[in-house]
N, C-alpha and C positions, 0 to 999 in steps of 0.2 A: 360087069365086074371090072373091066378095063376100065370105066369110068370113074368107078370107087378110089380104084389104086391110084389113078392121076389125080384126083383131088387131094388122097394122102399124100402122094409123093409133091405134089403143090406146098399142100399148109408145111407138111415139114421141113423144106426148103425155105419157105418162106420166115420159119416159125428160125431154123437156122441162121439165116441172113439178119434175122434181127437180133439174134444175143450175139452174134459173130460184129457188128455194128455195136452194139451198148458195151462190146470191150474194149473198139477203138476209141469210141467216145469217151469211156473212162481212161484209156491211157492219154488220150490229148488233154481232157480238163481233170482230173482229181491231182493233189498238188504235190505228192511224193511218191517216192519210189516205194514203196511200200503196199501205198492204197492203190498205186496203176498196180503193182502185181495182182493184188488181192484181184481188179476189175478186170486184168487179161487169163487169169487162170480158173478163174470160175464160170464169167461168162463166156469165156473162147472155148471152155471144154465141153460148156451145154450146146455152144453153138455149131461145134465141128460134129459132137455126138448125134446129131440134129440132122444135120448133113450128111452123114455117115448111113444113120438109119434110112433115109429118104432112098439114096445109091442102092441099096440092100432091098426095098421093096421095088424100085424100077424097074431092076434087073430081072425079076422075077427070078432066079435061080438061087435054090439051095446053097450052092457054092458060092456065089460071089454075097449071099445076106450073114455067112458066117464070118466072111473075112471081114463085112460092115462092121458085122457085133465086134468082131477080135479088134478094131481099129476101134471103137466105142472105151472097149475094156481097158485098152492100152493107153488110150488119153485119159482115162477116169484115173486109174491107177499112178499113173506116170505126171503129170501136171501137175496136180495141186502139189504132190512133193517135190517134185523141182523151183515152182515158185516158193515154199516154205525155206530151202534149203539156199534158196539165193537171198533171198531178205533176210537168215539167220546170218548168212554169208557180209551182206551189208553191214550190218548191223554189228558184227563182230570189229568192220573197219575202220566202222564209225560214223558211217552216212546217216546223216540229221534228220530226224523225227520233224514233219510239220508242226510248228510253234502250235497251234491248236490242236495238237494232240493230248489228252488228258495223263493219259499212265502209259511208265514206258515197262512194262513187265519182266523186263530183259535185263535193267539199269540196276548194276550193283549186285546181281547173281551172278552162280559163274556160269561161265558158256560152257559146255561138257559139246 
């Protein structure tokens, strides 16, 4: 059984460290501030979730796989509406849409 659980706590580490990676990689190459949010709050919250879960099965204890999930729930919850609210934030200021962006959904309604 000890070997099961090290192989789970393995891939989902592993399985972590690569969406925690494809969200650096999105903020160094995607070309605005807008699309790096989109690629740090999606994939940095599967990827810490990832990680999170992994610490929770380690540990083996009750106790410490609830505080994993609560830290799970807490970046689900919390992230995506932080980066929505900062891009709405930008956007109100006026920081420029990448020239190849198609439709600006936001352009010429009012901001409430």
């Amino acid at each position: 059984m000890e070997y099961a659980i090290a192989i789970l706590v393995s891939l989902l580490m592993l399985g972590g460290a690569l969406f925690t990676l494809t969200a650096a990689i999105g903020i160094l190459r995607l070309p605005d501030l807008y699309t790096r949010m989109h690629a740090a709050s999606k994939a940095g919250t599967v990827g810490s979730g990832l990680i999170f879960l992994a610490i929770g099965f380690h540990s083996g204890e009750i106790a410490t796989f609830v505080r994993a999930f609560a830290g799970i729930a807490f970046f689900v919850l919390t992230a995506p509406i932080s980066a929505h609210l900062l891009a709405r934030a930008a956007h109100q200021v006026g920081y420029p849409l990448h020239e190849k962006t198609v439709q600006d959904e936001l352009q010429g309604g009012e901001d409430v």
